[in-house]
N, C-alpha and C positions, 0 to 999 in steps of 0.2 A: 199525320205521319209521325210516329214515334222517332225521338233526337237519339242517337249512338251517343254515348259515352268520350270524351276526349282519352286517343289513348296518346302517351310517352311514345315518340317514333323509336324503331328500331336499334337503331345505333345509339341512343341514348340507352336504352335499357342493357344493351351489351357494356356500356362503358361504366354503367352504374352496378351490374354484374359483377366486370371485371374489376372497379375496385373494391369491392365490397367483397371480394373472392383474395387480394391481393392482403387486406387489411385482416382478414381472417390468418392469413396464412402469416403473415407480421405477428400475429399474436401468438400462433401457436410456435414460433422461432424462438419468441422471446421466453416463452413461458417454460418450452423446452431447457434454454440456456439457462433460465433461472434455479431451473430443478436439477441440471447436470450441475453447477455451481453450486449449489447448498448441500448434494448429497457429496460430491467430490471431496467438501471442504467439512465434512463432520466430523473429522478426529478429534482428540481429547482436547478439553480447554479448560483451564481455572481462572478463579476470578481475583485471586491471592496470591501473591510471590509465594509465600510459605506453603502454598496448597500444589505447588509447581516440582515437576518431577525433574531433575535435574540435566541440563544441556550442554553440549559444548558453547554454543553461540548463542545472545537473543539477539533477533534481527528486529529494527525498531525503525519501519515505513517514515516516511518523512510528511510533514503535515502543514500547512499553513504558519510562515515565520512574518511578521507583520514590518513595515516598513521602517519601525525604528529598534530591529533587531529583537526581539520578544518573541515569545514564542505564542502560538495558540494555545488557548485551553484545552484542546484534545492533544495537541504536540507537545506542550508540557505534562499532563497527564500520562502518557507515552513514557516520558523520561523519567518520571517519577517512581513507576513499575518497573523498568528498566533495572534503573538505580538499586531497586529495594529486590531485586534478580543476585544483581552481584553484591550485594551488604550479607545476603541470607546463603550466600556460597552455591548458589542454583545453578550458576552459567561461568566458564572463563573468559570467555569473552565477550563484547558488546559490538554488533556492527549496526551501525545507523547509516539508513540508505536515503538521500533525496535530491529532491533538485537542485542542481548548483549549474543552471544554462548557463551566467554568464556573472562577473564577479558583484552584481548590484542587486544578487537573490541566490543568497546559501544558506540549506538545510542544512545538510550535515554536519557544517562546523557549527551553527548555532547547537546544533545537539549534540555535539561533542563536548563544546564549552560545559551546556546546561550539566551534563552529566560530571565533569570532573566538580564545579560548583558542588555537588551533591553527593562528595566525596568517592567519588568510581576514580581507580588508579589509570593515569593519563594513556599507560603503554597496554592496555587492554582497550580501549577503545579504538575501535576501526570505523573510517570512514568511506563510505559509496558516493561518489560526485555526482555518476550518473544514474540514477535512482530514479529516472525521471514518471515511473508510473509506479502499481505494484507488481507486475509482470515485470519488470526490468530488474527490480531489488531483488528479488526471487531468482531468475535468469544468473543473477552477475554475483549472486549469493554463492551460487554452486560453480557457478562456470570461472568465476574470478578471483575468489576468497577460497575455496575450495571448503565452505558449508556443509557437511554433512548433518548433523543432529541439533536441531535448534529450536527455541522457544520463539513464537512471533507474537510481538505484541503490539498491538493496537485497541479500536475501542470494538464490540460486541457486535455495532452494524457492519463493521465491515471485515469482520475474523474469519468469515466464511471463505469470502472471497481470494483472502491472504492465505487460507490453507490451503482453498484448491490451488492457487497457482503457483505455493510452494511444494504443493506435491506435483504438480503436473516438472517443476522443473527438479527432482529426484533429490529434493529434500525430505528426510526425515522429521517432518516438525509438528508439535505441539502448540497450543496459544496460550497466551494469559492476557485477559483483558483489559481495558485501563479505564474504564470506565468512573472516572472516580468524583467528576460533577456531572448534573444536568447540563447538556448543551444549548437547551431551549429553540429557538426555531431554525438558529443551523445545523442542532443534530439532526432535527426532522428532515430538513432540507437534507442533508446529508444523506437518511438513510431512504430518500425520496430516490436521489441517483443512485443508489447502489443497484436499483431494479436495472437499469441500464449499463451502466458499468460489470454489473454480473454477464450479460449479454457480450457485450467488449469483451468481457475474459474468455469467455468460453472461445469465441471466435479466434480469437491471439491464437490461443493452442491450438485452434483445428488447422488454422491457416501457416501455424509458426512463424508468426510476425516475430520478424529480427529487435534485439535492443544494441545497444550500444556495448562493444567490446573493450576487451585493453588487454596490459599486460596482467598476469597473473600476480597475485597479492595475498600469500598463504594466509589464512588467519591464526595458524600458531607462529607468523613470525613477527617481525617489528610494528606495530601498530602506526608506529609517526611514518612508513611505508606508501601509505593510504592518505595522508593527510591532505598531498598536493599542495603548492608553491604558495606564500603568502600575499594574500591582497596587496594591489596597487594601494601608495599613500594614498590617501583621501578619498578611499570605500567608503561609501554610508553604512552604519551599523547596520540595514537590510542587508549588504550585503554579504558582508564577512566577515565579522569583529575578531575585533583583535586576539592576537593569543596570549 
């Protein structure tokens, strides 16, 4: 008598179906979100302050400040473009947006600092405390600063991203890159997440995930405005060095 074949019971092949039906459709979510973020985010970008067509604001995303106050090599890079924005008369203003949760980890004053260091005049720099994503800088660019026309710079993997979500929130902006060393395997890493992260963005906007609001902070008026109250004595340089 001839043996039958072992088969997979029934509700195993449903549930093997179902995710392999679920996983398919994951992909196609993701790959969708990737393609509305890369087309969304294709406006004009140079790779030279000098090659840069001139803005009221550059908005300068906030990046990795390391624990003894320093900046990253893509955070410094960032400033560096920034800086060489307002030397070549590109921009009047500079706003630097990032994280500052709590007084033991600030972006934007270290990049505030980094910048005047680098000769940028102090009452042109504006500072974003709550910066905390790129969707929030973006958000609180226009909603808070009152941003109309602006240069965003950051580095190449992630400009896409920063121009969809500075158009999604009814900025007029342009990029300039900062690409200015080899990151070596945390750029990789880096531009490893942005597949993900582009997904995150798209979803913000469709869903209109809230950020963090305040009071309004023109960016044609006082810059020291923005600055917010000075560190407790005895911040560690991560947190908020000195002015």
């Amino acid at each position: 008598m001839a043996k039958t074949a072992p088969t997979i019971p029934t509700l195993e092949k449903r549930l093997l179906l179902a995710g392999a039906t679920l996983a398919g459709a994951g992909l196609l979510v993701a790959l969708a979100a990737n393609v509305r973020v890369l087309i969304g985010g294709g406006g004009k970008v140079y790779c030279e302050a000098s090659y840069a067509q001139p803005a009221q604001t550059a908005i300068v995303p906030g990046a990795l400040v390391k624990g003894d106050g320093s900046m990253s090599l893509m955070l410094a890079d960032r400033i560096q473009q920034a800086a060489d924005l307002w030397k070549q008369g590109k921009v009047e203003r500079i706003l630097v947006s990032g994280d500052h949760g709590d007084w033991f980890y600030d972006e934007p004053t270290t990049m505030r600092l980094a910048l005047t260091r680098r000769g940028v005049p102090r009452e042109v720099i504006f500072t974003d405390h709550a910066g905390f994503n790129t969707r929030a800088t973006m958000e609180r660019a226009r909603r808070i600063f009152g941003v109309g026309d602006a240069l965003v710079v950051t580095q190449g993997f992630h400009m896409r991203r920063a121009l969809f979500l500075a158009g999604s929130a009814g900025l007029d902006a342009r990029g300039l890159t900062s690409d200015l060393h080899s990151y070596g395997r945390q750029g990789l890493k880096s531009a490893m997440r942005e597949v993900a992260s582009r997904v995150k963005a798209a979803g913000d906007v469709i869903i209109g995930t809230g950020v963090v609001g305040g009071p309004r902070i023109p960016i044609e008026g006082p810059a020291t405005a923005s600055w917010g109250p000075s560190p407790p004595p005895g911040t560690p340089p991560g947190g908020a060095p000195g002015r």
